[in-house]
C-alpha positions in Angstrom: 83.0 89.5 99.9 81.0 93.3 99.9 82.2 96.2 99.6 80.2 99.1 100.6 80.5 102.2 99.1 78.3 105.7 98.8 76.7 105.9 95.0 76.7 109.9 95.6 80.7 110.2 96.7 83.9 109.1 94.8 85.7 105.5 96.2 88.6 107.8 96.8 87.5 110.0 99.7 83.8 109.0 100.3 81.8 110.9 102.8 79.0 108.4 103.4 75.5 109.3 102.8 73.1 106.6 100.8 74.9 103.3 101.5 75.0 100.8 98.6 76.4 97.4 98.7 78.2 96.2 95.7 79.8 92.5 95.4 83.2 92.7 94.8 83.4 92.4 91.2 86.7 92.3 88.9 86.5 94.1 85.5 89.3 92.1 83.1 91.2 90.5 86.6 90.9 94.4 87.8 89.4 94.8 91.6 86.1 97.1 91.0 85.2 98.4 93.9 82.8 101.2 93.7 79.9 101.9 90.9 81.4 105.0 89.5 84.9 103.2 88.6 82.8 100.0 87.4 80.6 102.4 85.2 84.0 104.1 84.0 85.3 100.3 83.3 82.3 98.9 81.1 82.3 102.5 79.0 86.3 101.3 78.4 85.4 97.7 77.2 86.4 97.2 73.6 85.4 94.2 72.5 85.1 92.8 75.9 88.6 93.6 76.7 89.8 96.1 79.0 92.7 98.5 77.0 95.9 97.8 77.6 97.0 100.5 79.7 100.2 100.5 78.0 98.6 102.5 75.7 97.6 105.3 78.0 97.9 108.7 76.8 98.2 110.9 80.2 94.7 112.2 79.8 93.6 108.5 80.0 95.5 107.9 83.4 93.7 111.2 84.6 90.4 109.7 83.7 91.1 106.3 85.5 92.1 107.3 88.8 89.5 110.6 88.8 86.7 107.9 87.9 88.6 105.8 90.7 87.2 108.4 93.0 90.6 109.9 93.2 90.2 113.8 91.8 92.5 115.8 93.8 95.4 113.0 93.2 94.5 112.3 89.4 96.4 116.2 89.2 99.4 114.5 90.2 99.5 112.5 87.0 98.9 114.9 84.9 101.8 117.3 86.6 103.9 114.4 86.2 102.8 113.4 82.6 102.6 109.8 83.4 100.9 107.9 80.9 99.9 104.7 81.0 103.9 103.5 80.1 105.2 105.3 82.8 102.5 104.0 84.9 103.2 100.5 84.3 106.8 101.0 85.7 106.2 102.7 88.7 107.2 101.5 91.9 105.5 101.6 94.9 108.1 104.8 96.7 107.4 106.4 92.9 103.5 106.8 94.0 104.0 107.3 97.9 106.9 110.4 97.5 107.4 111.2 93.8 103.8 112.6 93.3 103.7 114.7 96.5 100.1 113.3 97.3 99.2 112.6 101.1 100.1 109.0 101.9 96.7 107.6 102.8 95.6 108.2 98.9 98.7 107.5 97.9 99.2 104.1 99.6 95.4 103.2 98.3 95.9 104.4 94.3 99.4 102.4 94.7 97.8 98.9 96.4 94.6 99.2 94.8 94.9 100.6 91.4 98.9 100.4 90.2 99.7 97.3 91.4 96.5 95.7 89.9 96.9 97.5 86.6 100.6 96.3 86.8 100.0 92.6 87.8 96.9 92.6 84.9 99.6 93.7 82.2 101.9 91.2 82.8 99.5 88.5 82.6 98.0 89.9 79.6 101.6 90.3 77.8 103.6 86.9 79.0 100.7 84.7 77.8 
């Protein structure tokens, strides 16, 4: 599978200009879809291992989801003080109403981002 993404606009909200096609590539079981996040990703790497996001301060959530091309909605977080903890537990109607972001972002940070981060910490922690 491709996905094709802008190299001069965030995944978030592209506004297409130079098309690039990346491969889809997963960064620790993480879907990477766009070079900015996969650039953000490898400058994260400890040891080859992606941080637990359980450890998380809020400023760290901010980064990941404004790397994730999502800068407007990475506010959100920071209003909210989620950190990585609180990130790990949210549900899906916790992203779509109780960050009062628009529901296309919200639906795509939730599907593509939380859920991942989520599904990853779980298999990293029950092993």
């Amino acid at each position: 599978t491709k996905c094709q993404r802008r190299a001069t606009e965030p995944c978030g909200e592209a506004k297409f200009s130079d098309l690039i096609v990346l491969p889809a590539v997963t960064v620790c079981g993480l879907p990477v879809t766009c070079l900015s996040l996969l650039l953000s990703f490898c400058s994260l790497l400890e040891n080859g291992q992606f941080p637990d996001p359980a450890d998380w301060a809020v400023a760290d959530v901010v980064d990941y989801f404004k790397a994730a091309g999502f800068e407007e909605q990475a506010t959100a977080f920071q209003d909210q003080e989620i950190d990585g903890k609180s990130l790990l537990l949210m549900t899906r109607n916790d992203v779509l109403t109780g960050l009062s972001i628009k529901l296309g972002p919200a639906l795509k940070i939730y599907e593509y981002h939380v859920k991942p981060l989520q599904t990853q910490h779980l298999k990293n922690n029950t092993s």
